[in-house]
Structures are given as C-alpha cells and as structure tokens.
C-alpha positions as CSV (number, residue, x, y, z in Angstrom):
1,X,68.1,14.3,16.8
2,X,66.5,17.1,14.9
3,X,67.7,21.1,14.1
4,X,65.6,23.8,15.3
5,X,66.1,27.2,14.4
6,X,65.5,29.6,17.4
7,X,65.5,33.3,18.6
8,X,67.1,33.6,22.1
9,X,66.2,36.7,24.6
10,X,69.9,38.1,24.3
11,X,70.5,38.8,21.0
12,X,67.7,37.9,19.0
13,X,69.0,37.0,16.5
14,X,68.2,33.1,14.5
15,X,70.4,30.4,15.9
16,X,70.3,26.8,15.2
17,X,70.2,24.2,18.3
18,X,70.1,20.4,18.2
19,X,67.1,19.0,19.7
20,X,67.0,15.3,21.3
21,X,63.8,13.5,22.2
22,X,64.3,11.0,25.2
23,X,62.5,9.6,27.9
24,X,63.3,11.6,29.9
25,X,62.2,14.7,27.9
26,X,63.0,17.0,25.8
27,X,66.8,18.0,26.0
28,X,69.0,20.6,23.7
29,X,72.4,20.9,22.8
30,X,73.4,24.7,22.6
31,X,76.7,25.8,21.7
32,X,76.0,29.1,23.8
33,X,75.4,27.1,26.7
34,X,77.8,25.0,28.6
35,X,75.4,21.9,29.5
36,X,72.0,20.4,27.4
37,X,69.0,21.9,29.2
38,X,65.3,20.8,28.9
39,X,63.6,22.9,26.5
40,X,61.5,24.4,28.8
41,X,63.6,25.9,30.7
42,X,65.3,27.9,28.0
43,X,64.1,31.4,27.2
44,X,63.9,30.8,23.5
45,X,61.3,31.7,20.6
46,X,61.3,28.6,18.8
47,X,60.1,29.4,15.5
48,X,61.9,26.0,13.1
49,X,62.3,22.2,13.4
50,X,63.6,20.1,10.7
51,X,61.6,17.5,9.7
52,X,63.7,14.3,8.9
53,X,63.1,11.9,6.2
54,X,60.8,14.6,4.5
55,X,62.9,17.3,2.9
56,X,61.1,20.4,4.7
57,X,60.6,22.5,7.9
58,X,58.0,22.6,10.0
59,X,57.0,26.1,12.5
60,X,56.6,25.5,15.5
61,X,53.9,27.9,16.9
62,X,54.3,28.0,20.3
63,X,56.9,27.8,23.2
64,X,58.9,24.5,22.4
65,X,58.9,21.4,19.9
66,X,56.2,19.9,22.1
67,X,54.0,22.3,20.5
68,X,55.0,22.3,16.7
69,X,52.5,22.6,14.2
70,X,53.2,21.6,10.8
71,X,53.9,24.5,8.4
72,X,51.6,25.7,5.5
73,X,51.9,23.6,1.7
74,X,55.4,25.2,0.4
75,X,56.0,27.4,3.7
76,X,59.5,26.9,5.4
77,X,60.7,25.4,3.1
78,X,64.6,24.2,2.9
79,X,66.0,25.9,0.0
C-alpha cells in the first residue's frame, strides 16, 4: 500500500489517495469515491507516490503509478 498525492479534475486541488498493487492491477482507495477503482479509470493528475522503506517521494510523470519516475537527488522530498 503506498500514498500518492493527486490533483483530481473537480477541484484541483492536492489530495492524498492510497494506492494498492495486486494482480489484478492497480486499485485506489479514495475517500471521495464510494468504491476502489483501477487507476486508469480515474481522471487524476498524479503528480506523488511515497516511496516506502526509503524516506522520500518519488513524481510520477505521467498518467498513473505505472508510469512513475523517480524524482531528482533532494526533489520531493518528505519534510
């Protein structure tokens, strides 16, 4: 289970989400939505997924976790 920080199409504003690898993809748990969806079909910006056991953030730089890139030396972070 990893955080992700996200910017949804409504208010866009940040919100955290809880993101859950299993195999049978890639599922998260919203509190804005009734039921976990699959992370593509949610109309988010994802721009932040903790990265467990390491202390720091990494941006994800495209549509979904799928995609994540780690961030830059320093860059995102925790504070």
């Amino acid at each position: 289970m990893t955080l992700c920080v996200i910017v949804g199409p409504t208010r866009w504003q940040a919100h955290a989400v809880l993101q859950i690898e299993t195999d049978h993809g890639t599922w998260v748990l919203d509190n804005r939505m009734k039921y976990p969806r699959l992370w593509t079909r949610l109309p988010y910006r994802w721009l932040y997924r903790d990265c467990p056991g390491r202390g720091d953030w990494e941006r994800l730089t495209a549509r979904g976790p799928a995609f994540a890139e780690p961030a830059s030396a320093g860059e995102g972070r925790a504070a």
